[in-house]
C-alpha positions in Angstrom: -15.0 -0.4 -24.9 -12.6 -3.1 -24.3 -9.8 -3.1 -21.3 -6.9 -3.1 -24.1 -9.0 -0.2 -26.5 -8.7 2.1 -23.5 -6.3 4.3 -23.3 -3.2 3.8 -20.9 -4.0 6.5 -19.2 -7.5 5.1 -18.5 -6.9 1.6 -17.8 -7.1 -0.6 -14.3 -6.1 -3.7 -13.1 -8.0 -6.2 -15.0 -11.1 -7.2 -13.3 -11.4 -4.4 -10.9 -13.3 -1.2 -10.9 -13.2 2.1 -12.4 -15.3 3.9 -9.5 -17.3 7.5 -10.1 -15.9 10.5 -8.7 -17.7 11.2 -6.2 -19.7 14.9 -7.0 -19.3 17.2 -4.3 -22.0 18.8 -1.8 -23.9 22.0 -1.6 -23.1 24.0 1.4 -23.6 27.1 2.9 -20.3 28.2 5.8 -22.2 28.9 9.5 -19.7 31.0 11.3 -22.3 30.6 14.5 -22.3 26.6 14.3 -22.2 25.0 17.4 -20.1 22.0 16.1 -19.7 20.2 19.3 -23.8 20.6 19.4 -24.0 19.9 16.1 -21.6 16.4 16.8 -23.7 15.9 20.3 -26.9 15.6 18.9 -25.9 13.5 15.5 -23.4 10.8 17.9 -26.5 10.4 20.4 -29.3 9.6 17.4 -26.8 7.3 16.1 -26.4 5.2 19.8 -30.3 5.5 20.5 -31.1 3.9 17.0 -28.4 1.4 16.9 -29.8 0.0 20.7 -33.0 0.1 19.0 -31.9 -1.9 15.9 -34.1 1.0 13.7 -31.5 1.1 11.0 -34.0 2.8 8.6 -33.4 5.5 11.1 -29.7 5.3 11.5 -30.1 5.8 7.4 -32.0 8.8 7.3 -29.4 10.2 9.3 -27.0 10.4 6.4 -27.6 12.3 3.1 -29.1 10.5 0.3 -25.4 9.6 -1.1 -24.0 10.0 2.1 -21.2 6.8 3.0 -19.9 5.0 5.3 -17.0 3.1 5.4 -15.7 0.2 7.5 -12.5 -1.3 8.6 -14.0 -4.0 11.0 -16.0 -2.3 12.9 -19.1 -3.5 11.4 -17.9 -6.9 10.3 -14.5 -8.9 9.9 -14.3 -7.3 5.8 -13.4 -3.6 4.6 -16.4 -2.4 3.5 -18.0 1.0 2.3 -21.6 1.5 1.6 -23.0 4.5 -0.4 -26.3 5.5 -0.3 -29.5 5.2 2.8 -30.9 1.4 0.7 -27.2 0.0 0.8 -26.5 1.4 4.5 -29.9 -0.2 5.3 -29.1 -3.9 4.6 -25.5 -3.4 5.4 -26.8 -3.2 8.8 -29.6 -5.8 8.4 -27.2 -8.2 7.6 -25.6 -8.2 10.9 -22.7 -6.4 12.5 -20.7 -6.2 15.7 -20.8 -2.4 16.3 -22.0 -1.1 19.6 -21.9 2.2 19.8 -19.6 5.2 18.8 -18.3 8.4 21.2 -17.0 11.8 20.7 -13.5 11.6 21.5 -11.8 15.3 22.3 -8.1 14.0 22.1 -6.5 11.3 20.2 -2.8 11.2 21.2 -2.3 13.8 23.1 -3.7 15.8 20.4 -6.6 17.9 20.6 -9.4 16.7 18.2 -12.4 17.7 19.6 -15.6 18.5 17.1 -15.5 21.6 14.7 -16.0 23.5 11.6 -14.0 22.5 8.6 -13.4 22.6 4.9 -13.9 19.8 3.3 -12.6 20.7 -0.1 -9.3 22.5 -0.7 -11.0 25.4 -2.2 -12.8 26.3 0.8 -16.3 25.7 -1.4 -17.6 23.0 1.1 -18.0 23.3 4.2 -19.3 21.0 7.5 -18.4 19.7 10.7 -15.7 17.3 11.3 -16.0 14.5 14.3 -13.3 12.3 15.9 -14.7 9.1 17.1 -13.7 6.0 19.4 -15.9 2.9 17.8 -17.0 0.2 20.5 -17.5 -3.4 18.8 -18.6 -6.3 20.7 -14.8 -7.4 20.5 -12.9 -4.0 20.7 -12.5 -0.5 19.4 -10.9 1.7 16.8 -10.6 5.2 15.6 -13.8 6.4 13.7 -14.5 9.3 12.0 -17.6 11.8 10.9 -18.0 14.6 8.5 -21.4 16.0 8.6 -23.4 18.5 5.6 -26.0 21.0 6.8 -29.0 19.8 4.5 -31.6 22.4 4.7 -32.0 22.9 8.5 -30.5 19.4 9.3 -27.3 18.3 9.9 -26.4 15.1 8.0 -23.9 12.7 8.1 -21.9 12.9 4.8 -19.3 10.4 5.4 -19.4 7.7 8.2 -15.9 6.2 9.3 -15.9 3.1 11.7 -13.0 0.7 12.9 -12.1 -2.0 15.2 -8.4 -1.8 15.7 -7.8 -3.5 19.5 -8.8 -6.6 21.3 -10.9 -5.8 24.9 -9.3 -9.2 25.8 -6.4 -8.9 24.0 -4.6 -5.8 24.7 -1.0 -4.7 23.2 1.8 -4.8 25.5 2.4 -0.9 25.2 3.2 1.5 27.8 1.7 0.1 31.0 1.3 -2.9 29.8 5.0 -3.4 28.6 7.0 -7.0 29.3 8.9 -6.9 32.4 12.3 -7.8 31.0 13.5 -10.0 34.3 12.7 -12.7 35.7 13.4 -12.4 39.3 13.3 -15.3 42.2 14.5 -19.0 41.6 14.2 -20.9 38.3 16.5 -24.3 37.7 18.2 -24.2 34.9 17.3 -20.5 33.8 17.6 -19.2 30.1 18.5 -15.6 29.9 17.2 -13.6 27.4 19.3 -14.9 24.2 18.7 -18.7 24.7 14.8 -17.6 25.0 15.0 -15.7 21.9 17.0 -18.3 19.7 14.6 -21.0 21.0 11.3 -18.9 19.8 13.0 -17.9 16.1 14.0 -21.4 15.4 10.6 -22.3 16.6 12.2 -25.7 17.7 9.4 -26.4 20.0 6.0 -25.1 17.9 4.8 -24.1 15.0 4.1 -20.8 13.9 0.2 -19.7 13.7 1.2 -17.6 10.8 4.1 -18.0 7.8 5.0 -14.7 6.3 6.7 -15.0 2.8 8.3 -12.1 2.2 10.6 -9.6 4.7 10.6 -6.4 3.2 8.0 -3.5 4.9 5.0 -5.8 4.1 6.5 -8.6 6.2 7.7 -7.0 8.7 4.9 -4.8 9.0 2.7 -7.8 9.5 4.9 -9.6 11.7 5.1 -6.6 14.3 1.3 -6.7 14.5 0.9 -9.7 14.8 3.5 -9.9 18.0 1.8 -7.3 19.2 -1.0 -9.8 19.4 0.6 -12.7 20.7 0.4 -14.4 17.4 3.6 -16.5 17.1 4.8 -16.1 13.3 7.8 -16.8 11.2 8.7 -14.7 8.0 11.0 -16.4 4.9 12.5 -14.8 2.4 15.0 -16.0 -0.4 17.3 -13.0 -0.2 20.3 -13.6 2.5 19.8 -10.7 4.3 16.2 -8.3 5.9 16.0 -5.6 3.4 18.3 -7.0 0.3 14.6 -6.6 -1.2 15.6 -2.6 -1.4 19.6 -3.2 -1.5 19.7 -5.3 -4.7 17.8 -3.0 -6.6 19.4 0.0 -9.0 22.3 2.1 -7.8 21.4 5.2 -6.9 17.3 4.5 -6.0 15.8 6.7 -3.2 12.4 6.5 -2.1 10.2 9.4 -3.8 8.2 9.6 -0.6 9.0 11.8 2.4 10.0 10.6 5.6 7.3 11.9 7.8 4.5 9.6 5.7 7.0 6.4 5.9 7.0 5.6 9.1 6.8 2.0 9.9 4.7 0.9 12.9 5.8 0.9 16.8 9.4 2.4 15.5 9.3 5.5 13.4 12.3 7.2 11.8 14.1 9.6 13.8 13.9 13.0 14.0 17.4 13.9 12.1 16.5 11.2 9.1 16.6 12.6 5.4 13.5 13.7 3.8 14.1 10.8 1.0 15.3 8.2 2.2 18.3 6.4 0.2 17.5 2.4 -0.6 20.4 1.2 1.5 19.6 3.3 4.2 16.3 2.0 4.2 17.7 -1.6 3.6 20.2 -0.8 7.1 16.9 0.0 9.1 14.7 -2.7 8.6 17.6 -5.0 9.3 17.2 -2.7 13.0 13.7 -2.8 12.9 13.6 -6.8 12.8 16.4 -7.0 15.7 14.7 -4.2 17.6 11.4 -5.7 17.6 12.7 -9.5 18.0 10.8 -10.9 14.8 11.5 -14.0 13.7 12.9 -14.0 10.1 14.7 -16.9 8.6 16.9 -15.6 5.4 17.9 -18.0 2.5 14.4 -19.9 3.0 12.3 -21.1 0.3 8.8 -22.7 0.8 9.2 -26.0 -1.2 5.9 -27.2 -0.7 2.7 -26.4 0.3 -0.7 -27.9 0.9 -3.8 -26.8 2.5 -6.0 -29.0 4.9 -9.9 -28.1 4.9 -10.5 -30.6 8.2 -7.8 -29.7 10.5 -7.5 -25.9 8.8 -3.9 -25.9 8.4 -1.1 -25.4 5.8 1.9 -28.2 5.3 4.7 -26.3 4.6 8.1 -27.7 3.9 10.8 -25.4 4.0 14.8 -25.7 3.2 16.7 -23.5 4.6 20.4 -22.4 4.4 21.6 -21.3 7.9 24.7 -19.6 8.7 27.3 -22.1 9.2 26.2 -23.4 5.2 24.7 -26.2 6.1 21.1 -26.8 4.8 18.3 -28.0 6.6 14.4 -29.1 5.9 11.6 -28.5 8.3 8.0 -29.2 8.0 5.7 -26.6 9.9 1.9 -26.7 9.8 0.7 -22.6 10.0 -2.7 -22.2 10.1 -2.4 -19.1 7.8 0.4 -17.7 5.6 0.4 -14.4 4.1 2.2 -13.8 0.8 3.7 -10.4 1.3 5.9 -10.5 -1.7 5.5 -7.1 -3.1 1.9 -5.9 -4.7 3.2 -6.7 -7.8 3.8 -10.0 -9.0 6.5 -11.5 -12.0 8.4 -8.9 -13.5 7.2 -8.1 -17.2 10.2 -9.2 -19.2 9.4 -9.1 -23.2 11.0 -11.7 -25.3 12.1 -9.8 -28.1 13.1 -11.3 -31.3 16.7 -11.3 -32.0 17.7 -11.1 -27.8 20.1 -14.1 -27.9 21.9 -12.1 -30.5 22.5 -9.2 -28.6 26.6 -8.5 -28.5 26.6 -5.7 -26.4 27.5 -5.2 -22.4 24.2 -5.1 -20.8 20.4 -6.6 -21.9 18.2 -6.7 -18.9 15.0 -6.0 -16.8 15.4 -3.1 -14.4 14.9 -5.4 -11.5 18.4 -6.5 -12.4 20.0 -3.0 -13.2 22.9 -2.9 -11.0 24.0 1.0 -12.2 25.6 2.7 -15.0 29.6 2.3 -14.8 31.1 5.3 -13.8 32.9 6.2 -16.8 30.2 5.4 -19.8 31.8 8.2 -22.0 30.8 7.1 -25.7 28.9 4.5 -24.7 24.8 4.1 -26.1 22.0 3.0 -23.9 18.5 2.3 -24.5 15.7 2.6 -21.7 12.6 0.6 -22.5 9.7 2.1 -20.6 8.7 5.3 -19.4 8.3 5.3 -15.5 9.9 5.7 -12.3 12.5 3.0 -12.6 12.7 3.6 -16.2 13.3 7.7 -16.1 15.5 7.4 -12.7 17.5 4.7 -14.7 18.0 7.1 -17.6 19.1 9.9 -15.6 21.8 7.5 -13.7 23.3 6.4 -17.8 23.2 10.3 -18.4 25.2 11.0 -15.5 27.4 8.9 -16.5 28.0 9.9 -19.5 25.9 7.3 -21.9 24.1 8.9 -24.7 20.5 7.5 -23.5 17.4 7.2 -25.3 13.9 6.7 -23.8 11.4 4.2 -25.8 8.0 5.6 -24.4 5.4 3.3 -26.3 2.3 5.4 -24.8 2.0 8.1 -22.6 3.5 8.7 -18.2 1.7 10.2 -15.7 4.2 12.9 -14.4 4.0 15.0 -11.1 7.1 16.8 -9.8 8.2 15.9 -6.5 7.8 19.5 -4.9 4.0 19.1 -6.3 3.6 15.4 -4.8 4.7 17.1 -1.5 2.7 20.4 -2.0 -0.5 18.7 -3.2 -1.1 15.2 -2.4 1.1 14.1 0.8 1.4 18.0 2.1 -2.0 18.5 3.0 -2.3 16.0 6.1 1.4 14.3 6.3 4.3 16.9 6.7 7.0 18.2 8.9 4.5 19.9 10.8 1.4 17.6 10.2 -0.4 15.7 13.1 0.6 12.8 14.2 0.9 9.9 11.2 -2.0 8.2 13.3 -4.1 11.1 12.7 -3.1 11.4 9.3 -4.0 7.8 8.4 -7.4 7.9 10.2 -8.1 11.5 7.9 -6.6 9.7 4.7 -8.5 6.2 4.7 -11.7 7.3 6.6 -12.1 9.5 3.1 -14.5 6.4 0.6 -12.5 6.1 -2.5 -15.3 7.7 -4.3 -14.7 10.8 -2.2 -11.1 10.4 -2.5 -10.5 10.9 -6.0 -12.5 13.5 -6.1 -9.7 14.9 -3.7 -7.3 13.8 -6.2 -9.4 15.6 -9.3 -8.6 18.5 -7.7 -5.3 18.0 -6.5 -4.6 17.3 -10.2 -6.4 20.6 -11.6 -3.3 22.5 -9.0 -0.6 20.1 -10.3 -1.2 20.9 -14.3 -0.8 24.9 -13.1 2.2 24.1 -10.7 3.8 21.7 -13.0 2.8 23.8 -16.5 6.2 24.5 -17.8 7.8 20.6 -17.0 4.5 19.6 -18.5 4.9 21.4 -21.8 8.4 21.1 -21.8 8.0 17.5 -22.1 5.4 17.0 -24.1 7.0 19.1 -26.6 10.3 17.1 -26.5 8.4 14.0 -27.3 7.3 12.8 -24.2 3.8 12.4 -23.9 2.5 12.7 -20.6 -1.4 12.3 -19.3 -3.7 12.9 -16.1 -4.4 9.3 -14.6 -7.7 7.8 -14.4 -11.1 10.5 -14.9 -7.8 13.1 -14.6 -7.7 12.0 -11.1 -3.7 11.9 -11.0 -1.0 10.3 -10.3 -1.7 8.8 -7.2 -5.2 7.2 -7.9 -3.6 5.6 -11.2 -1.1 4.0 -8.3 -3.7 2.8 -6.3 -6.2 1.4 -9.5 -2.9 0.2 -11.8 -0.1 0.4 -9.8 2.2 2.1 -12.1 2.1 4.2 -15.2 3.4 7.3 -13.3 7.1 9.1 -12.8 7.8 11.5 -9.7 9.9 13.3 -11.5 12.9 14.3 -9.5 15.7 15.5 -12.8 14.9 13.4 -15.6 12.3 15.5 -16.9 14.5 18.5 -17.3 17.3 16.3 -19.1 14.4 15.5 -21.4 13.5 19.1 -21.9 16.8 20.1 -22.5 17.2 17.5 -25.6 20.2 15.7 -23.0 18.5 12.7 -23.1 16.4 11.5 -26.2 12.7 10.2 -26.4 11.2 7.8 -29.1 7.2 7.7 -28.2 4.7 5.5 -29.7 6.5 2.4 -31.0 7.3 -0.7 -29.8 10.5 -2.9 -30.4 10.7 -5.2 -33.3 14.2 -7.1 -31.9 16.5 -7.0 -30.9 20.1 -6.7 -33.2 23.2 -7.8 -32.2 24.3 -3.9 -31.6 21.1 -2.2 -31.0 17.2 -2.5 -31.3 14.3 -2.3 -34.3 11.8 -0.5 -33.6 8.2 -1.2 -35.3 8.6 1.9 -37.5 11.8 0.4 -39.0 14.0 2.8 -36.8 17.2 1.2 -35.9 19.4 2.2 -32.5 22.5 1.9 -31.0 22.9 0.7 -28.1 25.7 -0.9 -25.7 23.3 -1.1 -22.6 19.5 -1.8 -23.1 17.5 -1.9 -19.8 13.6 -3.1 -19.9 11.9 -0.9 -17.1 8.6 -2.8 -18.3 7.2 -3.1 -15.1 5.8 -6.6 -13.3 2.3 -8.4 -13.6 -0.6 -8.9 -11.2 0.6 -10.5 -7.7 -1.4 -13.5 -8.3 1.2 -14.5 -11.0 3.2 -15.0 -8.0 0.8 -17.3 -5.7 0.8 -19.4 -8.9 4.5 -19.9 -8.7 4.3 -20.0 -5.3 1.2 -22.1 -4.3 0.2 -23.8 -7.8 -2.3 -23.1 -10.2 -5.1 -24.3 -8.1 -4.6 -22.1 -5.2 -4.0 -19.9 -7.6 -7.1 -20.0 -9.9 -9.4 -19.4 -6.4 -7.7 -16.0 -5.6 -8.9 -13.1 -7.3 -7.0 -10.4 -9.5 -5.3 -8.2 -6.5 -5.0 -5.0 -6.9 -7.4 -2.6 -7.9 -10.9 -1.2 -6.8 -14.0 -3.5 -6.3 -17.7 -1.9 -6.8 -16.9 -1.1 -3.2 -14.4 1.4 -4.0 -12.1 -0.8 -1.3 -8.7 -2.9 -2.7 -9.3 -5.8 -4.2 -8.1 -9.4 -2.1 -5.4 -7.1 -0.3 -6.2 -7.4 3.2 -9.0 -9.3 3.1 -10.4 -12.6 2.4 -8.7 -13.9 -0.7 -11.1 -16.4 -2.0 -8.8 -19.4 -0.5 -8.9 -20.3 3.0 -5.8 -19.7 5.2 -4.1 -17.5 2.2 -3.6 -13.9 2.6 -2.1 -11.0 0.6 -0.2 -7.5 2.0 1.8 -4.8 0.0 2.4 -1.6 -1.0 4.6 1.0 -0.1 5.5 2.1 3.7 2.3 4.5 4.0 -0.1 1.6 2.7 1.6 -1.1 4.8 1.8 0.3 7.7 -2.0 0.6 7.9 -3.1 -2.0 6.7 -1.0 -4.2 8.8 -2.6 -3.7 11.5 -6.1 -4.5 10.0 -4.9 -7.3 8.2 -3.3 -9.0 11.6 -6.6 -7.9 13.8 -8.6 -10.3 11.1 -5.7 -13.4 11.6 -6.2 -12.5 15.4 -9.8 -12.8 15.6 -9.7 -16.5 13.4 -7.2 -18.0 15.9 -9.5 -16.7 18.7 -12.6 -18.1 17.0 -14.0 -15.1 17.0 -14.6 -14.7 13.3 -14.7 -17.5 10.4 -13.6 -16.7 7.1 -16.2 -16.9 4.5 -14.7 -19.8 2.5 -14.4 -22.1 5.6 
């Protein structure tokens, strides 16, 4: 079956994987388990066989499926192995791990080894292990969850990181800046003049060039300061966080507060559940000045060429400072990171007829500036069927507009009391541990694993959500379950999109308040309305395409050329792996690396991505294409 004879519901990023949900174990629950015995025994075989270099025996340690999954612990890639063959000659082909301990706190939070449920049910049931991985270079958070096979304990899944530098420490806590600079020093700069010198980087070059300054950017950039790493972010927009402020109206994130945080500086303790978009907008212009990164606004990157010999980028920038005047520099990074969204050119269909159009308003969503306030008698049409597209619809309702919904196939809909019930509740929440903690129990999870999470998470949201369910499907809305019915969250992370949180549309739909045309497409566009495929003719004043964007890379081609481009793989996406394809990671082109996603995903991976950048400058690590 091809990619386009799938169904939506079924379909990935193009080139990437649709990965098996993973089946889950046989187990028996041992109320007498010794679990830090059980942990003792399994953490020692696994340091006597690694000093040994016996990693046939560090395999039989695991179950026959059992995985084990690395963020740089192993080597300088995100990696997950499944099976003893494939852990075998992931370990024959070298790695930097040393060893791995128990750890019985991590952040002042008591994590030592015990009995747990693996599965929400309660059906499986095993020991669960906190780690501290030693590399030959750092450490990281790891993680075990072990199976009792028969009369052995086995390790299910493996978890393994490297998420510090030995030798290159972050200045946190003890190791914090000064601030002064106390005895005699001719001609002395205080703190300003020192920071205007190192944003305008009039003296050096930047190791790293971030394009982009929304939570990807500065994510990054905090990271890599954190690491010494001197960087410089650019962005078009004339203002850090415009990226959020220039988008629709009313937009608020659909994810709670407690599993946005943003690294180093979290939200307070009195912010809103959902955070508004020019709220968010208002703190990363704070976080940037609170952290002192280095952002020039009203920057474009004119140029750009990359040089194998010296390992460089020539980038020639024009920028627009603040007094209007508009200047050119030339700066030679030795990586950049595109960090422009995890989506690339917005999907804007050109419709027959669109030059025609008399009306008040034809545009993508990305250029939706909000219903006006009074929109009594007036007749809009929503293209599309997702978040923007449904949140959109709601705001033309609200004011007034009668609206109509073109749904060409079917949306993957979850409520937003069920999003924080079933798939954030569980380890982020109000009361939840620490978001550290949560990452480490969210990503230590193989993908395989975690969409069998998600399976069942969606079984729970079809009884929770029954009635918004059937109430749309009946109104005309189709709706479906994601990927293998894993979801809307795994269609996110394999398609990145397809899916509403609902939070009021759905009702409006339900309720016949705001009308739904499924399964055709637009023929043109007339001068006071649209064509649909079927014949159907519509009114409409106000016609918004919520069509959604294409694959990032679209974007490096615009940005870089067509043959940086062409090197760079689809992003996006599973690989056999189960791990995100070129996100992260090597990207197939030297120097050029990609970050995104939303404020969960980016703060995470952040950190990984800028350990990797560290480790090049250090010549510690190569990149496989150099």
């Amino acid at each position: 079956m091809t990619e386009t004879s799938l169904p939506s519901s079924q379909r990935v990023v193009p080139g990437s994987v649709d990965i098996p949900i993973a089946p889950w174990p046989a187990t028996t629950k041992d109320e007498s388990v010794d679990a830090p015995e059980v942990a003792s025994n399994i953490v020692s075989s696994i340091n006597e066989l690694l000093s040994k270099q016996d990693h046939g025996g560090i395999a039989d340690l695991f179950l026959e499926n059992g995985y084990w999954r690395d963020h740089l612990g192993m080597t300088w890639d995100l990696r997950t192995k499944k099976g003893r063959k494939k852990i075998v000659s992931f370990l024959d082909d070298g790695h930097h791990l040393e060893s791995v301990e128990i750890i019985q706190k991590y952040l002042s939070k008591n994590v030592e080894p015990e009995a747990v449920s693996f599965r929400g049910d309660g059906s499986v049931h095993g020991v669960q292990v906190f780690l501290r991985t030693k590399t030959r270079y750092g450490s990281g958070p790891g993680h075990i969850r072990l199976i009792q096979d028969g009369a052995n304990w086995k390790i299910w899944t493996l978890f393994t990181s490297m998420t510090e530098f030995d030798e290159h420490p972050e200045p946190l806590r003890h190791l914090r800046a000064n601030g002064a600079q106390h005895g005699f020093q001719q001609e002395r700069k205080n703190w300003l003049e020192r920071r205007e010198e190192e944003s305008n980087f009039e003296k050096t070059d930047p190791d790293v060039l971030v394009i982009g300054c929304g939570q990807a950017g500065l994510s990054v950039h905090a990271r890599l300061k954190m690491l010494n790493v001197p960087t410089l972010i650019i962005d078009q927009n004339d203002n850090i966080g415009d990226n959020w402020r220039k988008r629709y109206h009313h937009l608020v994130l659909h994810d709670p507060v407690w599993y946005d945080h943003m690294p180093y500086i979290k939200f307070p303790d009195f912010w809103p559940v959902f955070t508004p978009k020019d709220k968010l907008a208002k703190f990363l212009n704070s976080y940037a000045e609170m952290l002192e990164l280095n952002v020039w606004n009203s920057t474009s990157l004119e140029y750009s060429s990359w040089d194998g010999n010296k390992k460089q980028w020539t980038a020639v920038l024009k920028r627009k400072k603040d007094d209007g005047t508009v200047e050119v520099r030339v700066l030679h990074p030795k990586h950049i990171i595109q960090a422009t969204g995890h989506s690339g050119k917005r999907n804007y269909p050109n419709f027959k007829g669109m030059e025609s159009f008399e009306g008040d308003v034809l545009c993508h969503s990305s250029d939706f500036k909000g219903a006006k306030k009074d929109g009594k008698g007036k007749k809009a049409i929503v293209i599309g069927a997702c978040n923007s597209a449904m949140d959109i619809s709601q705001n033309f309702y609200e004011s007034g507009y009668d609206v109509t919904i073109l749904q060409r196939s079917s949306t993957t809909v979850m409520s937003s009391k069920a999003v924080l019930d079933l798939l954030t509740g569980p380890v982020y929440s109000e009361d939840g541990p620490p978001v550290e903690i949560a990452d480490l129990l969210t990503w230590s999870k193989p993908s395989e694993i975690y969409k069998a999470i998600n399976a069942d998470a969606n079984e729970l949201q079809q009884i929770q959500d029954k009635e918004i369910l059937a109430g749309l499907n009946k109104a005309g809305f189709k709706t479906d379950r994601g990927p293998m019915n894993c979801g809307l969250w795994v269609k996110y992370l394999q398609r990145g999109g397809g899916y509403y949180i609902d939070v009021g549309t759905s009702q409006l739909i339900i309720d016949g308040k705001i009308k739904v045309k499924h399964g055709v497409g637009v023929s043109e566009i007339l001068p006071r309305g649209v064509k649909l495929e079927d014949g159907t003719e519509l009114e409409a004043d106000e016609i918004v395409c919520a069509t959604g964007y294409q694959n990032m890379k679209t974007v490096t081609e615009a940005i870089f050329g067509e043959e940086v481009a062409s090197k760079v793989s689809n992003v996006w996406g599973y690989d056999e792996e189960g791990e995100t394809k070129t996100m992260w990671r090597p990207s197939g082109f030297p120097g050029l690396w990609f970050h995104g996603g939303n404020l969960a995903i980016c703060r995470y991976f952040s950190q990984l991505l800028a350990v990797q950048i560290k480790a090049r400058l250090e010549g510690i690590s190569e990149s496989p294409q150099e």
